[in-house]
C-alpha positions in Angstrom: 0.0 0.0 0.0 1.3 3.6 -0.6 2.5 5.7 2.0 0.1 8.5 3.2 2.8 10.7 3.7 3.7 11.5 0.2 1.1 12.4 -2.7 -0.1 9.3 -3.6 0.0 8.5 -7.9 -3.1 9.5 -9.6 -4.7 7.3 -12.1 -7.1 7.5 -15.5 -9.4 4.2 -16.2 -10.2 3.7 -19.4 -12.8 0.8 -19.8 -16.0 0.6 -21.7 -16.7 -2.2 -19.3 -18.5 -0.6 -16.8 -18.0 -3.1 -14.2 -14.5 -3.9 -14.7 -14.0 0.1 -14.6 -15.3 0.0 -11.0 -14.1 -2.9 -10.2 -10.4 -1.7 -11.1 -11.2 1.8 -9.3 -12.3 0.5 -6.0 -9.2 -1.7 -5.7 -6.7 0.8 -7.0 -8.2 3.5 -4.2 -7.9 0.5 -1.7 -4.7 0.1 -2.1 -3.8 4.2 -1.9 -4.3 5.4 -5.7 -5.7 8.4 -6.6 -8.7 7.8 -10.0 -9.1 10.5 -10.9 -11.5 9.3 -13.4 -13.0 6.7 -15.9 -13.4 6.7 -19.4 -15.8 4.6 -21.7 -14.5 6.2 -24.8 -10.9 7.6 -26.5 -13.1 10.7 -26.7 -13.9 11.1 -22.8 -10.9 9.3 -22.0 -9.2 13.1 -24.2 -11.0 15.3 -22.3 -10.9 13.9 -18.9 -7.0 13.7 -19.1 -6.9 17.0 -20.3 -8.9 18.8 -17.4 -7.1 16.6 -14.8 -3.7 15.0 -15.3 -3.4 11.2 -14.7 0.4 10.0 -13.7 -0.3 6.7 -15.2 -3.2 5.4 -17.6 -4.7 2.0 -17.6 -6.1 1.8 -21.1 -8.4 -1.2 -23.2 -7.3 -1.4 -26.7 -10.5 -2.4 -28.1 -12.9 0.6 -26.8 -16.1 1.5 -28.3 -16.2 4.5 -30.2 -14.2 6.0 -33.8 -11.0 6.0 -31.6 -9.4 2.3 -30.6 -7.4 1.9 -27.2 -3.8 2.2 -29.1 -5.1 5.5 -30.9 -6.5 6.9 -27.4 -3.1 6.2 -25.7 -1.3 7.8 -29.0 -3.0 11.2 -28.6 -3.0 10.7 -24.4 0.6 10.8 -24.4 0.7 13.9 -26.5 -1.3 15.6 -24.0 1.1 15.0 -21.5 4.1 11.5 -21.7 2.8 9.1 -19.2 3.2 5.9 -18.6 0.6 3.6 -20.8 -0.9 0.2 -19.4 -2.7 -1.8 -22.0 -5.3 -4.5 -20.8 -6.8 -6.4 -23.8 -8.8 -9.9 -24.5 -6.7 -10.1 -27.8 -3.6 -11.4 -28.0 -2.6 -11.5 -31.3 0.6 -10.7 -32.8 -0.8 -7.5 -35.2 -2.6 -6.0 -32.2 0.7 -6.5 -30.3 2.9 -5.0 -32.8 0.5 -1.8 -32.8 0.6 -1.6 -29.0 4.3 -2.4 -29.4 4.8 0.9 -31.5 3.3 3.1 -28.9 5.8 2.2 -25.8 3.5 0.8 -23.2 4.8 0.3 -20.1 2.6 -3.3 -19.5 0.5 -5.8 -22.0 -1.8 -7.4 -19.9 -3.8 -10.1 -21.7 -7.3 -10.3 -19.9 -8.7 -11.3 -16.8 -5.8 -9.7 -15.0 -5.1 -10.6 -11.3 -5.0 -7.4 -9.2 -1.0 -8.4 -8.1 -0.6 -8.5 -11.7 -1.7 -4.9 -12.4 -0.1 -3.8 -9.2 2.8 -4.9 -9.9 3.0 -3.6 -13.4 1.9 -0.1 -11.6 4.5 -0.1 -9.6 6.9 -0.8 -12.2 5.8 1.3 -14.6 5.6 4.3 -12.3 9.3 3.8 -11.5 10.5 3.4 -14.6 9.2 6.3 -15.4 10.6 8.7 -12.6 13.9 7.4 -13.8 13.2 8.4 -17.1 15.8 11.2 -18.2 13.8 14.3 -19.2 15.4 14.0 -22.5 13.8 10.1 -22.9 10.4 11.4 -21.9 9.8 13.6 -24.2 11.5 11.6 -27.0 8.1 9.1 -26.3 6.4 8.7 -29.7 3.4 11.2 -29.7 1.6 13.7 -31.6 2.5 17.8 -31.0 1.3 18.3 -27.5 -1.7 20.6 -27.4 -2.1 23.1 -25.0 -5.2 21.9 -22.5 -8.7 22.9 -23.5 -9.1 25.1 -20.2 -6.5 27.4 -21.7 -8.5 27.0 -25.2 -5.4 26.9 -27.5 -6.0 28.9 -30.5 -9.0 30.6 -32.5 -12.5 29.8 -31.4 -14.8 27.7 -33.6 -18.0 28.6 -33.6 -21.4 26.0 -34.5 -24.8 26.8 -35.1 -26.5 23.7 -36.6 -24.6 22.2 -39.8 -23.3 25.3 -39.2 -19.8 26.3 -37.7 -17.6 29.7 -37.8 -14.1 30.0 -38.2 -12.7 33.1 -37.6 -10.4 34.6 -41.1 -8.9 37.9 -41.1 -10.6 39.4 -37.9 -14.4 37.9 -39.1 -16.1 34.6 -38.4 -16.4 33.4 -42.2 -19.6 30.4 -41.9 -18.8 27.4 -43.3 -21.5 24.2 -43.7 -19.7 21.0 -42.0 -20.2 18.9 -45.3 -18.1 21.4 -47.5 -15.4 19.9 -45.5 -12.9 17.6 -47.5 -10.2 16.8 -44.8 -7.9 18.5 -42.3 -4.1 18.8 -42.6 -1.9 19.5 -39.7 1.4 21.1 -40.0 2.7 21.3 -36.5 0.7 23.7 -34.5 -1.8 25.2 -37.3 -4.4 23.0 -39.1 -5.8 23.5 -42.5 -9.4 22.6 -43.1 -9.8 22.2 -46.9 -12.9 22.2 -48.9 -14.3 21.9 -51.9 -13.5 25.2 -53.0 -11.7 27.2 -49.9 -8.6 26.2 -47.4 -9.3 27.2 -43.8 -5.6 27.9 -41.7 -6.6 27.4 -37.8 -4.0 28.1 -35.3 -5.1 24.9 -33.7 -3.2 20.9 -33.4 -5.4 18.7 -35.5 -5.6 16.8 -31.6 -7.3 19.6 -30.4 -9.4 20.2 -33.5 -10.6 16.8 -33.2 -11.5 17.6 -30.2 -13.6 20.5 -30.6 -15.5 19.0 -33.7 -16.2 15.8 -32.5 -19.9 15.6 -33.9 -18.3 15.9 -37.5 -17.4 13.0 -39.4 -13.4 14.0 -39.7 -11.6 10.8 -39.0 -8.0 10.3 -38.6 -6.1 8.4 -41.0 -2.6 9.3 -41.1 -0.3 11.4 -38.4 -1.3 14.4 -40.2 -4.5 14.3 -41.7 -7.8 13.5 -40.7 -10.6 12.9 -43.4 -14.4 13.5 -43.7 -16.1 9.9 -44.4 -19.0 11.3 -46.4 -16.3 12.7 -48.9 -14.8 9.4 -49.3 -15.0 8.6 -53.2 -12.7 5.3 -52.8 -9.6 4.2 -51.3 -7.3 0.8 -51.0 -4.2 -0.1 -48.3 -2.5 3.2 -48.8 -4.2 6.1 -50.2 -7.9 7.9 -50.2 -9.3 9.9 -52.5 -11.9 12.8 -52.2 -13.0 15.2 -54.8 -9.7 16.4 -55.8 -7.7 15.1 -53.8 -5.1 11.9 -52.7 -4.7 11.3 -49.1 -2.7 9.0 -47.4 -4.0 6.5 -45.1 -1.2 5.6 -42.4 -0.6 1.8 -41.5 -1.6 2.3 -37.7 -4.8 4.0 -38.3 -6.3 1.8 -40.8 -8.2 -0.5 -38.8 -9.4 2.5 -37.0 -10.9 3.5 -40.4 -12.3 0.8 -41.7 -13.9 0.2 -38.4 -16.5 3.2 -39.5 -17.7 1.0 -42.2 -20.2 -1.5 -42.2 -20.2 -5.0 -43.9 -22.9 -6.0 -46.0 
């Protein structure tokens, strides 16, 4: 159990099963943890971690939702480097190697004992405080945004189908469907339609974020894409009117998940 006398780690659940989520949060705060909350999807799992800071997160790969366990943890990281603990029913060697590339700190194949996950809390915990500055930050993620309560950026504004970006000191209306894709290029995001391109000091994490109703999906590091302006696509590449995307290895599944077999 952890000392009382020193802050005790603070922990972020993310579970669409309900009652493993409470399950795992009463015996984490039994044995001194801090959760400071649960999460049912990527989405939630975003914003909770941006309003309040986990030190470790204890993720499922295969969450409901358009974002998977593996994508969550990508974009959790980026938010602020923690250590990631994966707890999955599938073990597999593709879904491995995609955990693999995100530098978990446990792969726990379900059920999992509680001195299992202890143990890999512990260890992962103290790994991590000997973690060279340097080496954290050097953990694969996307640009870090800044946190939603400081609202990086311009404001996006939504009124229906409706939203409003703000162009050279005016809110120009766009309709959500004129949307093609989104490009990020470090800190700024471009929003491209059919006939305009929209440059928004704003990650494409955090505009994700803020347009989550819209169908933008990611499919590569740095671009995310509107489904309904899907006109085909195979392994590697999308198209939409006009356009060639590319659709990154690691976020296919995640893609194709949106679609529905016949």
């Amino acid at each position: 159990m952890i000392s009382n006398q020193v802050q005790s780690p603070s922990v972020l659940i993310v579970e669409d099963e309900v009652i493993l989520a409470l399950d795992l949060c009463l015996q984490l705060e039994s044995k001194g943890y801090t959760v400071v909350g649960t999460a049912t999807t990527g989405r939630q799992a975003l914003i909770q971690q941006t309003e309040q800071q986990a030190d470790i997160i204890i993720c499922d790969i295969n969450l409901r939702g358009d974002l998977t366990g593996i994508e969550t943890a990508r974009q959790l990281v980026s938010i602020k480097p923690v250590p990631i603990i994966y707890l999955t029913a599938m073990n597999d060697r593709s879904t491995l190697e995609q955990a693999k590339a995100t530098n978990p700190a446990a792969y726990l194949i379900k059920p999992v004992t509680n001195d299992n996950l202890f143990i890999a809390i512990e260890i992962a915990l103290n790994n991590f405080i000997h973690l060279s500055e340097t080496q954290r930050t050097t953990l694969p993620q996307e640009p870090a945004p800044t946190p939603l309560g400081v609202r990086e950026g311009e404001t996006i504004l939504q009124i229906g189908d409706f939203i409003f970006i703000k162009q050279n000191y005016q809110f120009v209306r766009l309709h959500q469907a004129e949307v093609l894709y989104a490009e990020a290029d470090d800190k700024y995001t471009t929003l491209v339609t059919t006939s305009r391109k929209f440059v928004l000091r704003l990650s494409l994490v955090v505009l994700l974020q803020r347009m989550l109703d819209m169908t933008l999906v990611r499919i590569h590091r740095s671009y995310a894409v509107n489904l309904e302006k899907v006109e085909s696509f195979n392994d590697y590449e999308i198209q939409v009117p006009g356009h060639t995307l590319p659709l990154g290895r690691v976020y296919k599944e995640e893609f194709l998940r949106h679609f529905r077999v016949r």
